[in-house]
N, C-alpha and C positions, 0 to 999 in steps of 0.2 A: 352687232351680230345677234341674229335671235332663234330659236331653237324650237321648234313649237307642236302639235302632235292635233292634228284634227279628228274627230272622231265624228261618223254618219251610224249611228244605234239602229238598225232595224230590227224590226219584228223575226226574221228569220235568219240575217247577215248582219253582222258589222262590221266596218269598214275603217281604216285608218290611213290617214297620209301625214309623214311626218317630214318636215321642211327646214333646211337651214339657209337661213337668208342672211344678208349680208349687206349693206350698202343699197338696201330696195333691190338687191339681185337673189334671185331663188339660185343658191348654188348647187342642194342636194335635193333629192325627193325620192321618198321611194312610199309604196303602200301595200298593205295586206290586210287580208279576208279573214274573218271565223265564222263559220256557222255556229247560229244560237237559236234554235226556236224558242224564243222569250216564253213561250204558252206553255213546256216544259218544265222550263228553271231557271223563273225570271232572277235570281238570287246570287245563279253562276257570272251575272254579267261581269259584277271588279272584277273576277278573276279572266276575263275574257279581255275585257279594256287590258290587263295589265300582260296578260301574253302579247295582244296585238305592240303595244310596248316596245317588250324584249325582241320583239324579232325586226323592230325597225332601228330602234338605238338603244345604247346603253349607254349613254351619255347624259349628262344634265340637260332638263327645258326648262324652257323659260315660260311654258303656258298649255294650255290644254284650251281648244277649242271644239261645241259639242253639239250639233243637231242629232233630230232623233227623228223616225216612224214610230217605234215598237210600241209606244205607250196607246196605240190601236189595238195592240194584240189581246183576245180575251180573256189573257193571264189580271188582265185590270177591270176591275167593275166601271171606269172612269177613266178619261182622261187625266181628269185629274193624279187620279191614284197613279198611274203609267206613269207620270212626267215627273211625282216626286218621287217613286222607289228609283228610276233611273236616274235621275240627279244624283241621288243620295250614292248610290253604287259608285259612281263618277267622283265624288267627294271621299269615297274609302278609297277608292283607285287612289285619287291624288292628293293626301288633304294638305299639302305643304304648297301647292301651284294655282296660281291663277287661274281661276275655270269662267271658261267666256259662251252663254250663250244663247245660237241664233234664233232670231225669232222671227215671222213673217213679212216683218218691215227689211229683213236684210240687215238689220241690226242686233248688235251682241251685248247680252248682258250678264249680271251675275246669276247664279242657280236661285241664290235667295229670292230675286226678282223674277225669274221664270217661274217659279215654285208659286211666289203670290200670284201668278198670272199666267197657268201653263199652258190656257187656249193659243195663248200668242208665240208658243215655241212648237207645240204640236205640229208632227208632219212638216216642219220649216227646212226640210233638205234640200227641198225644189229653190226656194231663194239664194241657197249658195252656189248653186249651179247656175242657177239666171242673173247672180251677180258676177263670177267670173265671167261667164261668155259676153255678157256687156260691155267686159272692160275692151271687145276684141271684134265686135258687132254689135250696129245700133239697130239696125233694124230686122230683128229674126222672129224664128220661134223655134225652140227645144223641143223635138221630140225623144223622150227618152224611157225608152223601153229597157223595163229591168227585168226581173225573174219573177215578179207578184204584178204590177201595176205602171203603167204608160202617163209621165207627166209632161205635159205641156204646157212649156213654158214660152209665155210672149214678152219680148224685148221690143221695146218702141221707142225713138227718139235716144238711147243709151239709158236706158232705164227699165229694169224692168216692170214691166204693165200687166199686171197679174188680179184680174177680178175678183178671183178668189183665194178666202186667208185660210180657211178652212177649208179640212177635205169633203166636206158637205157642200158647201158653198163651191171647191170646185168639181165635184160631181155634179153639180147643177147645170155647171157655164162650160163644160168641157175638156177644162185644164185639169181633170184627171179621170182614165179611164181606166176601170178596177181588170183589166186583162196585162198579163204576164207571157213571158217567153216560155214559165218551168213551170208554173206552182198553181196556175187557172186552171178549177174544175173545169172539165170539158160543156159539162151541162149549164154549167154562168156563161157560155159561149152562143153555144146553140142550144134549141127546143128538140129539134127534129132533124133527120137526113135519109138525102133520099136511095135507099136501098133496093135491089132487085127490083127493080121497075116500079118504084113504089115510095112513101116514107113514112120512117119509121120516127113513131117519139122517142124518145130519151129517156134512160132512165135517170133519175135529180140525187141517185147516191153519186160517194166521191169515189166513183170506177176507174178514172183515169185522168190525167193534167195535159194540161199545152207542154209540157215536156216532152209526153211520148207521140205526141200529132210531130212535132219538130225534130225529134227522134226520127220517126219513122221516116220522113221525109227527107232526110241527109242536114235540115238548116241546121241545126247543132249534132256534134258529137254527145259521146261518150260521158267525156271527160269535164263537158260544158253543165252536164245535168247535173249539178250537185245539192238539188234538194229530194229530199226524200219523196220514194214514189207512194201513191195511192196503194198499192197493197203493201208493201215493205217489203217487196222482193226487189232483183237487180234491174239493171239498167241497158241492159243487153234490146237489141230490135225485136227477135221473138218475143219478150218479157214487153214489152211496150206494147205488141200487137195484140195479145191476149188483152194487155187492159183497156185498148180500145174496142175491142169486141165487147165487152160487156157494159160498155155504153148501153148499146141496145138488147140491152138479157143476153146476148149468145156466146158465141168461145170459140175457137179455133179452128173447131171441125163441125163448126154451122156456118163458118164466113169462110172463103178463100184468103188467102193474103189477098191478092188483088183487091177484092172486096173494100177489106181493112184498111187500104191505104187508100181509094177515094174516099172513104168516109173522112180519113185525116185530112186531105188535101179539100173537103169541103168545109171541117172545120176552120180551120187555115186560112179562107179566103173568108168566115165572118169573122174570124179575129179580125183580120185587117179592118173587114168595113166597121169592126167597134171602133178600131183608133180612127176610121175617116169621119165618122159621125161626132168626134168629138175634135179631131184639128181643122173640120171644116169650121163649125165656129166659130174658134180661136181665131183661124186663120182671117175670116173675114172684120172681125173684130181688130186683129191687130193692123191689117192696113188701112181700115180706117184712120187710126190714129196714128199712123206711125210717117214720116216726113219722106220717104225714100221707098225704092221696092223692098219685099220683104223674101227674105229666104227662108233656109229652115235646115236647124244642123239638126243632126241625125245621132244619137248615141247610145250606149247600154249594151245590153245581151242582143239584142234584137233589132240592133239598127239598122242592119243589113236585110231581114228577112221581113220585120214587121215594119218598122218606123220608114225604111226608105219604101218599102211599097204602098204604105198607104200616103206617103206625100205625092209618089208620082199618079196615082189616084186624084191629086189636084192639081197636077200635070204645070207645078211648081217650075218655075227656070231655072231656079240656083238653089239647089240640095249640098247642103256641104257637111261632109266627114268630121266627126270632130277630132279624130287622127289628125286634122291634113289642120288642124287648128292650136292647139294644146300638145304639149309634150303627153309622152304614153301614161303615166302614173296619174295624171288629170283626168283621164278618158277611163281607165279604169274603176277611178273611186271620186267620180266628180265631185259629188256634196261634202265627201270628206278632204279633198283636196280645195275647195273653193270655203270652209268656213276654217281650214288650218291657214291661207291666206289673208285671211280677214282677221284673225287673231295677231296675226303677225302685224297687218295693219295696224289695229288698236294700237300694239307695244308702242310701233316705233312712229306711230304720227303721219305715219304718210302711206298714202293705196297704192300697195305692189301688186306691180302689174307681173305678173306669170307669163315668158314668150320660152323660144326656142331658144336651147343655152349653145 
């Protein structure tokens, strides 16, 4: 029996999924969220690992498994510097437990080893997620749209086949494109849109986020927007409409609503073609290599609105849910639930597979 507590460190979320396993059987699982914008109070993090903690178990583990994004965030002059203050945080959280971790290869190591070498754990959340859904499909591709950024992941032959180790490298090749469901300035979206008969440039301050375009649109609530908006007011549809007005300099009573909401719903439609410009690609990339046809599961914040429209964009035959794949606590906090798997693995010697209990 092993007890084990996975941890996905973002830049602005971190995410926990804590598992009791059993006989190679997942008997429990459950996961929870903190908001942290690292760039804030990179410092608060123990204290955020150790909440996410208490509200999963109070019980003994047996290990702490740990990917990260945050060490992007520009609370770090470096990568480098990111990947040892969050180690080290990770170490004060737990210094009595096993700490395992991931790194680009889908393999786990110790902090002290990441720390000598922290290009190789950088950004390595996307592997956890492309090594669970491997266990479960050989021939896909991950599309996964979260609240910052869209990764794309290729499974070929039960393996994931990933060109790039780095977020540079895959910025390059596709498999990662820097738009979000909540947190994308609108201006990293679009240049211009076309207004009263006409269009208009952009203006490149932080006026408004893909939150309140999806907002205004009905694809998320409320309740879904929970990163902080671009002025620090609420989250209400008036209060989102106003900050998409000032996209282009105006305000409320220079645009109709109407107005305001085709500008969204034209934003909206190059969100999409960012992720089709980069899972075309992949995509063609992965069937080359890969032995069988290839599908393409869907997940995150936005699998619904972004992810599945720009696959059927490549008018894909088999788009699959990863609801309809992974139990819920998987689909929620994938990277954190696929390297607390992997940890487990380590302990007990043998690759547990994650199904429906």
């Amino acid at each position: 029996m092993v007890k084990v507590l996975g941890y996905d460190i973002g830049g602005a979320n971190t995410k926990a999924a804590f598992m009791h396993i059993e006989n190679g059987k997942v008997l429990s699982a459950d996961v929870a969220v903190e908001y942290l914008p690292i760039w804030k109070d990179s410092e608060k993090l123990t204290s955020v690992l150790l909440t996410l903690k208490e509200k999963l178990t109070a019980g003994k583990l047996d290990a702490v498994g740990v990917t990260m994004t945050a060490e992007l965030s520009d609370a770090y002059q470096t990568k480098r510097e990111g990947v040892n203050q969050i180690l080290s945080c990770v170490k004060k959280a737990f210094p009595n437990l096993p700490i395992f971790v991931l790194n680009t290869d889908a393999e786990l190591f110790s902090p002290e080893s990441a720390q000598r070498d922290p290009l190789s754990v950088a950004a390595a959340n996307w592997a956890a997620t492309g090594w669970l859904i491997a266990q479960h499909l050989k021939n896909t591709i991950v599309v996964d749209v979260g609240s910052t950024s869209t990764s794309i992941i290729p499974i070929a032959n039960g393996k994931v086949a990933a060109k790039g180790k780095t977020d540079l490298d895959k910025l390059i090749c596709g498999e990662l494109v820097y738009t979000g469901s909540l947190r994308t300035n609108v201006a990293a979206i679009v240049q211009s849109i076309p207004l009263k008969n006409d269009v208009a440039k952009v203006s490149s301050e932080l006026f408004a986020l893909s939150g309140d375009v999806h907002l205004v649109l009905g694809n998320i609530v409320e309740a879904d927007y929970t990163s902080e908006t671009a002025d620090g007011r609420g989250k209400m549809i008036p209060e989102a409409l106003a900050r998409l007005s000032r996209v282009v300099c105006a305000d409320t009573e220079m645009l109709t609503k109407q107005e305001i909401i085709n500008m969204a719903r034209y934003i909206y439609e190059e969100q999409i073609r960012q992720i089709v410009d980069g899972l075309t690609k992949v995509y063609m990339n992965t069937k080359e290599a890969a032995s069988d046809n290839v599908s393409v599961v869907v997940t995150g914040l936005g699998k619904n609105f972004l992810a599945r429209k720009a696959v059927e964009y490549l008018r894909v035959d088999n788009i699959i849910d990863l609801d309809t794949l992974l139990p819920k606590p998987a689909v929620l906090a994938t990277p954190a639930a696929g390297v607390a798997l992997m940890t487990a693995s380590k302990l007990t010697g043998e690759c547990i597979k994650w199904t429906w209990l």
